[in-house]
C-alpha positions, 0 to 999 in steps of 0.5 A: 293935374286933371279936373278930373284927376282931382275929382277922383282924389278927393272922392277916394279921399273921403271913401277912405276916411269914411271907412277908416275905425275911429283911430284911424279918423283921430290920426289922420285929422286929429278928430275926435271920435264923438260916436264912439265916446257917445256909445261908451257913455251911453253903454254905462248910462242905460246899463245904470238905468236898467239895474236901478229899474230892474232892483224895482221891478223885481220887488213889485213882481215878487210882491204880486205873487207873495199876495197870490201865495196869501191869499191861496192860504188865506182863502183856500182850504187845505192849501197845501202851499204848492199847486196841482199842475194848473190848479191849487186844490181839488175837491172829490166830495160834495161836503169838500166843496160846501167846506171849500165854499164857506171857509172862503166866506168865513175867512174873507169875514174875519180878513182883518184879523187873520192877514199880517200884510197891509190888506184891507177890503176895498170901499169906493164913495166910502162903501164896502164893496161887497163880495160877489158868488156867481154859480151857472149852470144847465138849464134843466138836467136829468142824469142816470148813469145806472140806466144810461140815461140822461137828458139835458138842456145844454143852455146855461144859466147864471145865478149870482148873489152878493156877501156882506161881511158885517152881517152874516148871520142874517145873511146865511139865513136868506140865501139858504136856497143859493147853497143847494147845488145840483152838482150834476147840472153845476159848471163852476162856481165863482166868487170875486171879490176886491181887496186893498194894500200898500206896497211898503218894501219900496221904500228900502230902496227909496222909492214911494210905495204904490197903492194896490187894488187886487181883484180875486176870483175863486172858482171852482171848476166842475166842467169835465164832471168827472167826480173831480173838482178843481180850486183856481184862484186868480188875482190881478193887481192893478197899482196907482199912486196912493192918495193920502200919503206922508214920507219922511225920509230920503225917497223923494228926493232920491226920486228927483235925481232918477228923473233927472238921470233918466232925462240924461239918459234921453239926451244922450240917445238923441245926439246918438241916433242924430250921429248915426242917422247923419252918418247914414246920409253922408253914405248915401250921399257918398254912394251916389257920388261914387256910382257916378263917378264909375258910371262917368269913367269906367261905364261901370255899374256900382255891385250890389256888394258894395252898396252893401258896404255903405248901408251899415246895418250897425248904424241902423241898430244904434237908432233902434236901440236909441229909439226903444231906450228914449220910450223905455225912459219915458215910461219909466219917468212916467212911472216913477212920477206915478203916472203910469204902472206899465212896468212890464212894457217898460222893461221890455223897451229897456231890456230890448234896448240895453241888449241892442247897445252891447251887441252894438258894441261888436261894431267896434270889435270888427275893426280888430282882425281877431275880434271880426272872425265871429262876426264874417263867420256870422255874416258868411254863414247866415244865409245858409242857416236860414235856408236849413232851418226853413227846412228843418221846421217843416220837419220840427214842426210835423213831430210838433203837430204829431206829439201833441195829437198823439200824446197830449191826453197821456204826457204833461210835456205834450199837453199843448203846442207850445209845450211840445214845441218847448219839450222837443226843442229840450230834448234836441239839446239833450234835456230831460231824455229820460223823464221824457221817455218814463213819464208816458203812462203805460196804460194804452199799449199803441200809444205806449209802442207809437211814443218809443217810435216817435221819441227815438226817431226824432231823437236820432234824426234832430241830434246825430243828423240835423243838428250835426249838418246844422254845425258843419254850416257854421264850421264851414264859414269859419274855415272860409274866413279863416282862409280869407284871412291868410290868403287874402279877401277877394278884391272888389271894384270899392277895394281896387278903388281905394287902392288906386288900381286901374284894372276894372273888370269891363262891363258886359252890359252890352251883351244881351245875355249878361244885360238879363243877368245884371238885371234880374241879378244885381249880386251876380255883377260881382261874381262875374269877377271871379267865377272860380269862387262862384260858390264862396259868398264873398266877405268885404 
């Protein structure tokens, strides 16, 4: 036998192993299939990790928004439990906003005696930090509205004071002018304050509770001056590891067995990422041997579809998804050692990463005939679906544009872009049609008339013509594979190889003409093969 006879076996041998599923690798050299055991263990792992985060996580976010609830009913008169579109209290009399403004003073005075939570004032170096009233204003005003007149000076001013709580009596006596509002020159009105509290619940789930500063701002909001003035009130909570703290119990050591699972959890994706990074060597290197070897024997060029097969785009998501997984833990290591409080960037990366490894999981699902339809059909049809929705946005986009100028000042749905586009996309999958359609005040009669046509129309043309060609796109490349599946999958240079054929389609790379396609082409290399499927892409 031929040097070059063995060369070529040996090259077909590692190609076929190369590309065999773990199984097939098992029972051919009895090699353990170490990726896919890696990837089960690591599927468990990080599922485990983002379950015992997520339980957490959920009982700071849902103690951040219980404070945002008392403190509305705490500090805001005549709370009514629920908000008003973005606002919580609206104000339409000038002795509803002088209530408004000393209930707040009044129950920020009497805070230790009204909150049933671990809530207290913040002190820094020992000091009560102080609670601070900002008012700004025009400059100079003068309004008439009987006489149509008015003249103003657009230039604002900003005058603030400081609230003591332990001496309020001296206090109101001082600032008596601070309260004499103009409320045809006021803007809004702002008053913030820092409070202090311990989150206890954690220690449920073995964890050591966290120390909150909570900054409030309260304003009162006279921009529009319409007679109308809303109440907002903001908190942003900011956590740390408490100072002087003593627990006894099972929360510390229960928190020195999550560092070490988490530090597992990183070890695990590192011998992941360096499997499926060495694995993309060896098909880069495989590769090259394999357009060598055609080049040498068969003055043939490699096609771009079947590089394709060695560059695995699975591979690829494997060491993304580790990479996230690796900073998602580290944060979260960071944060239960209450070094960090990133909880919402933590969670990011490991959600991102936990959905990254189970759709990495129908890598292995594609070595089964009947599991691989959706992903060819996926593959077959995403080329397509991408070139429709170019197209469709342009459209989606225009009635985006249009609804928000039109119908913005008359329809809550329509109020911003991000809301149009929201409402449009619900009503393309058949979502609140109705209310959309009652909600317009009928109050301005053209825009009333335009709403009927700008609904119905992108209605019919999204839902009876868009989203219907949108599907048969799909079903097409579903009944391509399907076809494939019962008559066979074109062959391509790769496949013949692999099956010891000697029929290579000779190179037209003498022609000038078809020298100019290969070049600026590389896929049409492949094509030529068979032209009379010239409109079918072709699945390997």
């Amino acid at each position: 036998m031929s040097q070059g006879i063995i060369k070529e076996e040996i090259l077909r041998d590692d190609l076929k192993y190369y590309f065999m599923s773990p199984c097939e690798k098992y029972r051919a050299r009895r090699q353990l299939p170490w990726k896919l055991g890696v990837q089960i263990l690591k599927i468990v792992m990080i599922t485990s990790q983002l379950i015992l985060f997520g339980l957490n996580n959920q009982l700071v976010v849902s103690y951040k928004e219980e404070n945002a609830m008392t403190f509305k009913n705490l500090f805001l008169k005549d709370y009514s439990g629920v908000d008003e579109d973005d606002y919580s209290v609206a104000l339409f009399s000038q002795q509803a906003v002088y209530d408004s403004l000393f209930y707040v003073l009044d129950q920020y005075r009497q805070l230790g005696r009204l909150s049933v939570g671990p809530i207290s004032y913040a002190e820094e170096d020992g000091k009560l930090l102080p609670l601070v009233i900002c008012k700004e204003y025009y400059k100079r005003g003068n309004v008439e509205p009987s006489d149509e007149a008015y003249d103003i000076d657009a230039q604002l001013e900003k005058d603030c004071m400081t609230h003591d709580p332990t001496n309020v009596s001296q206090w109101k006596a001082e600032n008596v002018s601070f309260f004499n509002l103009e409320f045809y020159r006021l803007v809004d009105i702002k008053i913030t304050f820092q409070l202090k509290g311990i989150n206890l619940q954690t220690v449920r789930s073995h964890e050591l509770p966290d120390c909150y500063v909570f900054f409030v701002t309260i304003t009162f909001d006279n921009q529009c001056h319409s007679g109308k003035i809303k109440v907002f009130l903001d908190i942003d909570a900011l956590s740390s590891a408490c100072k002087n703290w003593k627990i006894s119990g099972t929360a510390q050591k229960n928190t020195h067995y999550l560092l070490v699972f988490d530090g597992f959890v990183i070890l695990v994706c590192l011998t992941s990422a360096v499997l499926c990074t060495r694995s993309i060597v060896l098909a880069v290197k495989l590769l090259q041997r394999f357009s060598k070897f055609f080049r040498e024997n068969y003055n043939h060029k490699v096609c771009e579809t079947d590089q394709k097969e060695f560059l695995n785009g699975w591979y690829v998501l494997v060491i993304v998804s580790d990479a996230m997984a690796i900073v998602g833990s580290i944060l979260k290591m960071e944060i239960q050692a209450k070094s960090l409080t990133s909880y919402d960037v933590c969670s990011i990366f490991l959600g991102t990463s936990t959905l990254m490894v189970w759709v990495g999981v129908i890598r292995y699902l594609g070595y089964f005939q009947k599991y691989n339809v959706l992903i060819l059909t996926m593959k077959t049809a995403f080329p397509k679906v991408i070139r429709f929705c170019c197209c469709a946005g342009m459209i989606y986009l225009g009635y985006t544009f249009c609804g928000w100028i039109v119908l913005g000042p008359y329809h809550e749905k329509f109020e911003g872009l991000s809301r149009v586009a929201e409402s449009l996309f619900s009503l393309v999958n058949g979502d609140d049609m109705y209310t959309t359609f009652a909600q317009l005040k009928d109050k301005n009669s053209l825009v009333w008339l335009f709403s009927r046509v700008y609904l119905y129309s992108f209605i019919s043309l999204f839902i009876y013509m868009v989203l219907s060609l949108f599907i048969a796109l799909i079903t097409d490349a579903y009944d391509t594979i399907k076809n494939y599946q019962k008559n066979g999958f074109p062959m391509t240079d790769l496949q013949r190889f692999l099956r010891e054929q000697k029929d290579f389609p000779p190179s037209e790379e003498g022609s000038e003409m078809d020298t100019e396609i290969g070049m600026g082409h590389p896929a049409l290399c492949c094509c030529r093969r068979a032209p009379s499927n010239d409109d079918i892409i072709l699945i390997s």
